[in-house]
N, C-alpha and C positions, 0 to 999 in steps of 0.2 A: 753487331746485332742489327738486322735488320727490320722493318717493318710494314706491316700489308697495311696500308692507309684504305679505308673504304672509298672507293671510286665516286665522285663529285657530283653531286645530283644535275640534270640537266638544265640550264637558265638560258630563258627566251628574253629577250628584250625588245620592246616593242617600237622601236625606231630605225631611223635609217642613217646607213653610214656615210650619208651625203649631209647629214647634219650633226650626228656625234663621232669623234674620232674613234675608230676600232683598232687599237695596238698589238701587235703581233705578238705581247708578252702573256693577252689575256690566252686562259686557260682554253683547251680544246671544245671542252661543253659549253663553253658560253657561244651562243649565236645571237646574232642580229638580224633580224627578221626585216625591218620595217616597221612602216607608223601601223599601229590596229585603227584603221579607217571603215568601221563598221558601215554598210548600204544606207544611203538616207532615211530613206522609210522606218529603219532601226531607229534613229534617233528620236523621232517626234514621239511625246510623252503626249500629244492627243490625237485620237484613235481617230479622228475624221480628215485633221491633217494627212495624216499617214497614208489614210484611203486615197487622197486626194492624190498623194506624194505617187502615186502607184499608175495612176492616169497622164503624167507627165512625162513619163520613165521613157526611152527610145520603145520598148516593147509594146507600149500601151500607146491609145487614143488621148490626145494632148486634151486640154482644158485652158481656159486663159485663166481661172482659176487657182493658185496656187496653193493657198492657204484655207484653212473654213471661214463662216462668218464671223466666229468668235476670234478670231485671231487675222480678220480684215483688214481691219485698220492697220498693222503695219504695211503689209503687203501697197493698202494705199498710198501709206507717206511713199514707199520707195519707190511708186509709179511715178507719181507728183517730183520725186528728187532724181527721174531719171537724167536730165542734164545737170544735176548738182552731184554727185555721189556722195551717198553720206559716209558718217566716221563711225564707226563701230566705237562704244567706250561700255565696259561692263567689267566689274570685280570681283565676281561670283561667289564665292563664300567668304572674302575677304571683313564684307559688311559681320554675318553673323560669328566669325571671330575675333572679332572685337576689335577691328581698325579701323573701321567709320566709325567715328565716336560724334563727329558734330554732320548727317549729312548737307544742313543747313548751308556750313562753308562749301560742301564738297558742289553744291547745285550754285551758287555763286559763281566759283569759280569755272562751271562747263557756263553758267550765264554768258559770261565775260568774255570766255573767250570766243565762242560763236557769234556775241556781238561785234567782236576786233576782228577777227579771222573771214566772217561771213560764210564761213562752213555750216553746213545743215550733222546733226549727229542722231545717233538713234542709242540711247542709255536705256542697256538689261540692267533692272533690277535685282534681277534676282529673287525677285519677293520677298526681300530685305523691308520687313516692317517699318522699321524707322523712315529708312529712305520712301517707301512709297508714301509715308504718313504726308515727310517734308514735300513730297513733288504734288502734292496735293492740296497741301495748304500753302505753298510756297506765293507771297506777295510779289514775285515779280510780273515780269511780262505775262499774261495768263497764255490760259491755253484756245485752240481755238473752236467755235461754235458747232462746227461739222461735223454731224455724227458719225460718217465716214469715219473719220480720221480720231473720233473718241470713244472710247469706250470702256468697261472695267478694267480689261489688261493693261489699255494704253491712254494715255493725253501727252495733248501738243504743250511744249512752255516756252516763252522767250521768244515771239515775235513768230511761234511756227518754227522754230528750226531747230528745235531740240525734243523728237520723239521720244519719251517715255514709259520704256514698256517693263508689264511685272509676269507676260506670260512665258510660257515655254516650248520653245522654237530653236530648232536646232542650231552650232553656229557654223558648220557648214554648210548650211545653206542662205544665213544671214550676210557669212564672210563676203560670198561671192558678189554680193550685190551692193557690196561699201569698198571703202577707197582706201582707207588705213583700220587697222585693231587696233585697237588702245585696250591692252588689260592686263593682269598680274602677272602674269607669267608660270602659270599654271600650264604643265605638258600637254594637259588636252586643248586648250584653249591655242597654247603656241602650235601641237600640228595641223588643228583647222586653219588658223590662217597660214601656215606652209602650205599646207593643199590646195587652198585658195589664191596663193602667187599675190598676196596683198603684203604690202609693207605693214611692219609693228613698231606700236609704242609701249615700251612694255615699265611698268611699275611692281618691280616685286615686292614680299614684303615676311616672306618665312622660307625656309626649306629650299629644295632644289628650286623656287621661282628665282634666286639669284642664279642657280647657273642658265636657264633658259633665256632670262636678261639678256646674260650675261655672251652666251652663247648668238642670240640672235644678232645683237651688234656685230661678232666677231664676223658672224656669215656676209653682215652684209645687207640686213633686210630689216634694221631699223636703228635709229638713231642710240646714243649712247643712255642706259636703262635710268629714267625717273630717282629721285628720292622718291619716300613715300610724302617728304610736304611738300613734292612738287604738283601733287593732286590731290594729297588729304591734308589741306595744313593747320596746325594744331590749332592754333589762336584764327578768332573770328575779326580781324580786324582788316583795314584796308592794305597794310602793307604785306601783310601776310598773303592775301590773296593776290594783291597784285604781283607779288615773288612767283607764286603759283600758277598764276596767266601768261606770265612772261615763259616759265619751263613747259608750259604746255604747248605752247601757241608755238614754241621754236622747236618741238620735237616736233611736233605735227607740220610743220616745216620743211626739215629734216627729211622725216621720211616719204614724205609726197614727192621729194626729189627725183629726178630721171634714174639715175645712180641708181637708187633704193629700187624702186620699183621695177627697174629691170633687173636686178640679181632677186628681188622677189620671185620675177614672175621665172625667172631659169631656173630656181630652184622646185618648183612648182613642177613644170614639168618634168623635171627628173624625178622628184618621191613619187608624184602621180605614175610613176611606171612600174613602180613598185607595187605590191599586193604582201601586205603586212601578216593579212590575216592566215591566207592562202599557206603564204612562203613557212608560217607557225605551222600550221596543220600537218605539213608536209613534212617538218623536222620530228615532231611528234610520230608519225604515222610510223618513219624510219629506226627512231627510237625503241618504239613501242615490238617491231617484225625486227629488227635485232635480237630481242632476248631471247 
């Protein structure tokens, strides 16, 4: 007895086969397109950045300008840190599902280790309430008098060299201008910095951010993936933090290596050649003038 199985619906995936394995057992429909690296100007969720984003473009009249007023002050620290580069560290929704539980330790431990390391960093918030509460009230090293360099979205903490920001800015455009990522290992977050050709330190903590971890070591483009106490650790004590400082400060190590950053940046330019969204459209369109 035989049976007419309904033919498989068609499944796009939106990465590249230069980063996830494509085995010749998956089924015919399934394609791999590439990463969906939507236009910059898409990204910014404020509508003056954007405008702004559109004046910088090859097409358009340049600005030295990049950002708006309101979203200044970063744009400043990373003028100011252009012989420093700084380190990308942000855990995007990780705060409001409930895995910053103390951020108090969590700001400690970036204290600590920009104090050891000498590294300047730039911490997305995420407009994580708690956390922006802690970076606000936080009794360490303050922040600094400049208005430049303060303001709603942003403050400086810890001697200047740890920018604190709670606005929203894309991290394709953030990537390019820092020296390593540090964040969960979320797929959009892990192919901005492949596009950007920076090494990662990645700390997962649910779901596929183990295999992006877990994956990004294998490539090549960043040290072996975080516990999550090696940057949220549970207990507020000295030894627990300094556990914390020490996995931090040696992955960030790690991946600033020659090593890292050159299979970074070759990996970079190879997805960069790719057209994720494009190469979609086009499988769609064919799809579609079939039937």
């Amino acid at each position: 007895m035989s049976h007419n199985w309904p033919q498989s619906p068609l499944l796009l995936y939106g990465f590249s086969r230069e980063v996830v394995e494509f085995p010749g057992y998956w089924p015919r429909n399934v394609r791999v397109c590439g990463f969906w690296l939507p236009p910059m100007k898409w990204q910014f969720s404020c509508s003056d950045c954007r405008g702004i984003s559109d004046l910088v473009s090859p097409r358009h009249l340049t600005t030295k300008d990049e950002l708006c007023t309101l979203h200044a002050s970063l744009q400043t620290f990373l003028h100011f840190s252009a012989s420093d580069i700084p380190i990308f560290i942000g855990l995007s929704s990780i705060g409001s599902m409930g895995f910053l539980k103390n951020p108090r330790v969590f700001l400690r431990v970036l204290e600590a280790v920009s104090a050891s390391t000498n590294y300047k960093f730039i911490l997305f918030t995420a407009a994580y309430q708690p956390l922006d509460a802690a970076v606000h009230e936080f009794e360490g090293n303050t922040s600094s008098s400049d208005p430049m360099l303060c303001n709603k979205d942003g403050v400086l903490r810890f001697g200047s060299r740890v920018f604190c920001f709670s606005g929203s800015i894309p991290y394709s455009w953030v990537f390019q201008r820092c020296a390593v990522a540090i964040h969960h290992g979320g797929s959009g977050s892990t192919a901005a910095a492949l596009s950007a050709g920076i090494p990662q330190v990645v700390c997962p903590f649910i779901l596929d951010q183990f295999y992006w971890a877990e994956r990004m070591f294998w490539l090549g483009v960043a040290p072996p993936p975080l516990q999550a106490n090696d940057l949220l650790p549970d207990k507020y004590d000295d030894a627990s933090i300094s556990k914390a400082v020490n996995s931090l400060s040696n992955a960030i190590n790690s991946a600033l290596s020659p090593e890292v950053k050159v299979r970074a940046s070759q990996i970079a330019d190879t997805i960069n050649l790719e057209d994720g969204i494009q190469e979609s459209l086009k499988v769609l369109k064919e799809e579609i003038l079939s039937k």
